[in-house]
MINUTI-456259 format. One record per residue (C-alpha): x, y, z; residue in one letter. Coordinates in steps of 0.02 Angstrom, whole numbers, padded with zeros to 5 digits. Layout:
MINUTI-456259
     east    north       up   residuo
        X        Y        Z         a
...
//
This chain:
MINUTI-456259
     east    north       up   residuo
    00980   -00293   -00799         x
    00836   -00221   -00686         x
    00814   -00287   -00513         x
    00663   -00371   -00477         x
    00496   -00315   -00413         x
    00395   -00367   -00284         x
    00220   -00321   -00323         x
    00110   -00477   -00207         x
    00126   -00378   -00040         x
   -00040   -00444    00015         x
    00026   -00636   -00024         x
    00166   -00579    00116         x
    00266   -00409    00166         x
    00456   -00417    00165         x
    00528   -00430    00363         x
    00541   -00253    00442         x
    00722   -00223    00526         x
    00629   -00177    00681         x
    00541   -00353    00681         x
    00718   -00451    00639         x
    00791   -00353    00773         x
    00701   -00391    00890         x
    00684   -00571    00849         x
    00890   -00582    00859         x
    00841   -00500    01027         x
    00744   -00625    01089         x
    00854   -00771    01028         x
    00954   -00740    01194         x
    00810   -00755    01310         x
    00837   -00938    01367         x
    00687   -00967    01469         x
    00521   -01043    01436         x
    00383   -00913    01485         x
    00277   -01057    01588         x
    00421   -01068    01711         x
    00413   -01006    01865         x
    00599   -00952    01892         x
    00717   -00811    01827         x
    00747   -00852    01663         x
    00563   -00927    01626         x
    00497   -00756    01735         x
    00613   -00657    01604         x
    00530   -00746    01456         x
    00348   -00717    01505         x
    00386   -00530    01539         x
    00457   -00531    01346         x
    00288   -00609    01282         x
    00175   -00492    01415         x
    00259   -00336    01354         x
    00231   -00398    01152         x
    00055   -00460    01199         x
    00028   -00259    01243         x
    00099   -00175    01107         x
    00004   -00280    01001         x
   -00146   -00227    01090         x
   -00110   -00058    01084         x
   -00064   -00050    00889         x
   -00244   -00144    00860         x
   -00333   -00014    00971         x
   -00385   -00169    01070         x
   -00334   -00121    01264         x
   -00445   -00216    01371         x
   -00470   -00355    01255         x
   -00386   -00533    01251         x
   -00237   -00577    01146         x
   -00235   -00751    01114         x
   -00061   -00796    01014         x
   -00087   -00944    00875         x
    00031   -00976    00723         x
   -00051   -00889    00593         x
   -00229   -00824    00569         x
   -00270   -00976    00502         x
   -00269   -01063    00683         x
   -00369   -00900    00748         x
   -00499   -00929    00619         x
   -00513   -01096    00671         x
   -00514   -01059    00862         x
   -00623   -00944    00823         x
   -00755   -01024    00719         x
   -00753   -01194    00752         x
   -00915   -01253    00793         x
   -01009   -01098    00804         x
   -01116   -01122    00656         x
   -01064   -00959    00600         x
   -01124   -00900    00398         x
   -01020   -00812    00289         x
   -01022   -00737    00079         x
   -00899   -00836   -00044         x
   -00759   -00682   -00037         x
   -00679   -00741    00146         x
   -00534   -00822    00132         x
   -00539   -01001    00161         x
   -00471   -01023    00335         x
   -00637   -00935    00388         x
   -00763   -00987    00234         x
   -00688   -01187    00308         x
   -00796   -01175    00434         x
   -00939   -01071    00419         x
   -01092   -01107    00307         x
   -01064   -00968    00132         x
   -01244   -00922    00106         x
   -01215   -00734    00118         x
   -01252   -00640   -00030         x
   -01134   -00524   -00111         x
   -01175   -00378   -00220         x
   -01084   -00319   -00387         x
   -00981   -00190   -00277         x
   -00914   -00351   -00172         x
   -01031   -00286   -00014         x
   -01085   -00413    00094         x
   -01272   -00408    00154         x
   -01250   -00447    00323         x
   -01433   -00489    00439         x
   -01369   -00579    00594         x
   -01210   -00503    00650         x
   -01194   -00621    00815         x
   -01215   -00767    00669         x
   -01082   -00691    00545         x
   -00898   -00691    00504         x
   -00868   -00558    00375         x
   -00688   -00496    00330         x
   -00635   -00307    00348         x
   -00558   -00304    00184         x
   -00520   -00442    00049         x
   -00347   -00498   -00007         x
   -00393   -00519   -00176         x
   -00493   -00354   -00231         x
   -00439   -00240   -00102         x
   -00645   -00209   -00065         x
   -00654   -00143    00130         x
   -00827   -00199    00197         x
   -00947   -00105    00311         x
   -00953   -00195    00472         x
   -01103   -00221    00581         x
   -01101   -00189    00745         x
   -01131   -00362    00839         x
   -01029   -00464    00723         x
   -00965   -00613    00777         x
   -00794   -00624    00708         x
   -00681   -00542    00570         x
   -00545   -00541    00480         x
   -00413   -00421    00499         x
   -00285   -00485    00431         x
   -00254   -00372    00269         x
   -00323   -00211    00344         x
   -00210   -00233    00502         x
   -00073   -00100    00474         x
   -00141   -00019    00318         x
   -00312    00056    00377         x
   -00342    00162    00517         x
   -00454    00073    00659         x
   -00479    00006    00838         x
   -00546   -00171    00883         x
   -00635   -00080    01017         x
   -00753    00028    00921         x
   -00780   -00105    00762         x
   -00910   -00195    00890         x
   -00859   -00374    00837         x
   -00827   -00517    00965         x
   -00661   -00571    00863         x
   -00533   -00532    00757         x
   -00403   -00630    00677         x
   -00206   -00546    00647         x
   -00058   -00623    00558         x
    00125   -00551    00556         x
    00180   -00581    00417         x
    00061   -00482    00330         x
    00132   -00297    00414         x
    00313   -00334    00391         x
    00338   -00465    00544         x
    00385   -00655    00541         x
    00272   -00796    00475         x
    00222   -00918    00577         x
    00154   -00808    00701         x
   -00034   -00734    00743         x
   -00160   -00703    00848         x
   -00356   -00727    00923         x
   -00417   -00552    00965         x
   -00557   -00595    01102         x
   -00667   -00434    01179         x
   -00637   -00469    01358         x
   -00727   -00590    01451         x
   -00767   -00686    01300         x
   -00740   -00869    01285         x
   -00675   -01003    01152         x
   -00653   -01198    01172         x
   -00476   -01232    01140         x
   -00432   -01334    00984         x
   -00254   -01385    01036         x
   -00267   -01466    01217         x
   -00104   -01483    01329         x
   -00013   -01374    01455         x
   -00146   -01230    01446         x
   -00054   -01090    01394         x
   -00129   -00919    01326         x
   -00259   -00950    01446         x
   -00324   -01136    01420         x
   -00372   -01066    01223         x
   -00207   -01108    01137         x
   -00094   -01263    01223         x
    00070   -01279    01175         x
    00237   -01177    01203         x
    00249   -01008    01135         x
    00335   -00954    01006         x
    00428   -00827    01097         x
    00544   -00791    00950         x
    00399   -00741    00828         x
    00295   -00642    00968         x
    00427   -00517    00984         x
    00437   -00501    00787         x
    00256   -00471    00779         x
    00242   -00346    00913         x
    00403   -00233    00853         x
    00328   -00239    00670         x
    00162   -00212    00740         x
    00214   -00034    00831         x
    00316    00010    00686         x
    00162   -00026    00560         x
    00065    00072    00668         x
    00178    00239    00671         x
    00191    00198    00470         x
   -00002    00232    00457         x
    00005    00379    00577         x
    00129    00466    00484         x
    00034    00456    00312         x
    00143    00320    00239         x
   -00010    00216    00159         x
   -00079    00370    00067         x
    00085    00384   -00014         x
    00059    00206   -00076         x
   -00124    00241   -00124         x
   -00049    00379   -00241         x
    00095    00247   -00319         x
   -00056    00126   -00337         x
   -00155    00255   -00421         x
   -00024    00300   -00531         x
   -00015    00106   -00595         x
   -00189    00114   -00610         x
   -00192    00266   -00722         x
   -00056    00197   -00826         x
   -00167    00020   -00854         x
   -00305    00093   -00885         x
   -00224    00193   -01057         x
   -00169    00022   -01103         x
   -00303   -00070   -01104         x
   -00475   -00005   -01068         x
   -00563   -00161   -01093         x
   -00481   -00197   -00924         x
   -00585   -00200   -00774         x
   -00517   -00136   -00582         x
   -00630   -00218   -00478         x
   -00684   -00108   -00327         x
   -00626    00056   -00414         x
   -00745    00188   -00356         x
   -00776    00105   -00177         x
   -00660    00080   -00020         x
   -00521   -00013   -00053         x
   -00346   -00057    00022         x
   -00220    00072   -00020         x
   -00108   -00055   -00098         x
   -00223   -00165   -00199         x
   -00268   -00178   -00376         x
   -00366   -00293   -00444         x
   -00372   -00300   -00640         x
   -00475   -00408   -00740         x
   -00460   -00436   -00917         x
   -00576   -00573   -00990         x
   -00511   -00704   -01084         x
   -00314   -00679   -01027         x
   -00276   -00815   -00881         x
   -00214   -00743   -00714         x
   -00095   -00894   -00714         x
   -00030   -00843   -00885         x
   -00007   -00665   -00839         x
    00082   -00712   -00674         x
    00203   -00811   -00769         x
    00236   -00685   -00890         x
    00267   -00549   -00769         x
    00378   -00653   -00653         x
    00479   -00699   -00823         x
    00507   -00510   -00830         x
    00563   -00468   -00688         x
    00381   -00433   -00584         x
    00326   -00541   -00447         x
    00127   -00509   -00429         x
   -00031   -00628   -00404         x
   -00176   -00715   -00477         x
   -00287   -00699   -00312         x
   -00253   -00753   -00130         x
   -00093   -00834   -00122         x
   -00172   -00987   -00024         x
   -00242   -01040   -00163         x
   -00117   -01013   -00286         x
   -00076   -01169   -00404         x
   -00279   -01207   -00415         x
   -00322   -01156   -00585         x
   -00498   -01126   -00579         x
   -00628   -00970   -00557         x
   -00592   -00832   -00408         x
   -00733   -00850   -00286         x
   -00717   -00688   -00244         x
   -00744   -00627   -00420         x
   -00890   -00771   -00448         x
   -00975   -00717   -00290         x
   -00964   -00542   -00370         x
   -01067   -00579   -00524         x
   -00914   -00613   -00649         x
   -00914   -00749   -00762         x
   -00808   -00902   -00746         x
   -00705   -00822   -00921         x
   -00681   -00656   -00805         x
   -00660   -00749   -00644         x
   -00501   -00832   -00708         x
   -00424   -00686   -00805         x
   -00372   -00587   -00637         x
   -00225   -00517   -00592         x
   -00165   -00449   -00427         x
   -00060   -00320   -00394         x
   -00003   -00266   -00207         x
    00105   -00153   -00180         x
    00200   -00059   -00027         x
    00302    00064    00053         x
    00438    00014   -00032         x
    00364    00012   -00190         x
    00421    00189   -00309         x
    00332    00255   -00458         x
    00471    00201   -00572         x
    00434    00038   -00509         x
    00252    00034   -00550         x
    00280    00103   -00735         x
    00410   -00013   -00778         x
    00286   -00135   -00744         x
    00159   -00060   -00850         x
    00260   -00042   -00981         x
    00298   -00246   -00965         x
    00127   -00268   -00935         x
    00073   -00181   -01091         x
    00184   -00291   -01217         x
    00109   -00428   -01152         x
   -00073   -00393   -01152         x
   -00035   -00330   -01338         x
    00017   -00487   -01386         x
   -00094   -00569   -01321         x
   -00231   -00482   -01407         x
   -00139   -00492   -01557         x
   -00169   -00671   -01556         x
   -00339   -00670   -01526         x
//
């Protein structure tokens, strides 16, 4: 019997040694990085040194890193009460709190005319679609381009950005606020005024080291070419769809996209049922953002694109990674194309 596939690598990445290693690392350090003697002093240095590693991986020297538990509570520190506007395709820890009035062209381009106002996403979990970001912009999203494109928060102009770990091969539980220096947020969890009065509570030392090992080691990953080489395996797959069915549609082929994403649509055949039929053979992909997984209903990505509700619930997401090998991606084709034959045949 053939091992299993993981195909949803933008849902969550599989833990990088160099992150568990260093987490089992930092399971020894006994002190509390608030306290002022030896073992405390130890602790803080632990979380200073992962603070700046993380900094430099994000090209973001100079600016603040404000440790959260997820990019969830960044979006929220970030946007809360700003009055900040946003297009339908953010995910919903930022579109929670913003007004979604942005419009959104058929190439999933976000027309963007008050940056200062906006919170626009560098690239979407769902289609893959990088955006063109504004100089000026208030916040955005890093999450899934963290790791997998080639940037630095310094030169993108925004005021914020919002990280996760577990999304480059690190622990979940863990993210982080990226403030340009000298910037300001009102805190949203009030108590012993850690990270710098923004983010009260003790931190989660264990998880800060993860992030910071996985974040060097996804940053030498992307210098030494390792994302092309999954662009080409994802290319491959999409090849090998296409010559199944052409009917399909790959949202966001032609424009800038993730290297690892594909985003087929197929109208008429449920995401949901496609997931299910996939994970029954042996393939463990996606029917859109994973935080919304279990709601059957239209992608509001694909909706705010111009697709039908039909279209909007027949997606499938595939996301892929280094790990991920050729043979891999055509077995799944091959699995994929049985299915989608019978379920034409039914039609």
């Amino acid at each position: 019997m053939a091992p299993r596939v993981y195909l949803d690598w933008n849902a969550t990445t599989p833990l990088r040694p160099e992150a568990k290693a260093a987490m089992v690392a930092a399971m020894e350090v006994v002190g509390n990085p608030s306290s002022v003697h030896g073992e405390g002093r130890a602790a803080k240095s632990l979380m200073e040194r992962a603070r700046a590693q993380i900094a430099a991986a994000l090209g973001a020297d100079g600016a603040d890193i404000v440790f959260t538990s997820g990019a969830t509570e960044a979006a929220a520190l970030a946007c809360a009460g700003r009055g900040l506007h946003c297009a339908d395709i953010e995910h919903e820890a930022v579109s929670a709190w913003c007004q979604s009035d942005l419009a959104v062209d058929a190439a999933g381009q976000v027309a963007v005319t008050a940056p200062a106002q906006t919170a626009l996403q560098y690239a979407n979990s769902e289609t893959g679609i990088v955006q063109v970001l504004p100089d000026g912009l208030a916040v955005s999203d890093l999450t899934q381009a963290f790791g997998k494109l080639p940037f630095a928060f310094n030169w993108l102009g925004c005021a914020m950005g919002l990280v996760s770990a577990h999304k480059l091969g690190g622990p979940k539980g863990i993210g982080a606020l990226i403030l340009r220096q000298g910037l300001e947020v009102p805190a949203q969890l009030k108590g012993g005024g850690q990270e710098m009065g923004r983010r009260a509570g003790t931190e989660n030392l264990i998880g800060i080291a993860g992030f910071a090992a996985a974040a060097e080691a996804a940053s030498r990953d992307l210098a030494n070419g390792v994302w092309e080489q999954v662009a080409e395996i994802r290319n491959i797959l999409e090849s090998a769809l296409s010559s199944i069915a052409n009917e399909t549609i790959s949202v966001g082929n032609g424009g800038a996209r993730l290297p690892n994403t594909l985003c087929l649509v197929t109208p008429g055949w449920k995401g949901e049922t496609q997931v299910m039929q996939m994970d029954l053979a042996g393939f463990a992909v996606s029917a859109g953002s994973a935080c919304s997984s279990g709601k059957v209903r239209p992608s509001r990505v694909l909706r705010a694109m111009g697709f039908d509700d039909i279209a909007a619930t027949s997606a499938l997401r595939i996301s892929i990674g280094p790990e991920t090998t050729k043979d891999a991606v055509l077995r799944f084709a091959e699995a994929w194309g049985k299915q989608y034959h019978k379920a034409r045949a039914r039609v």
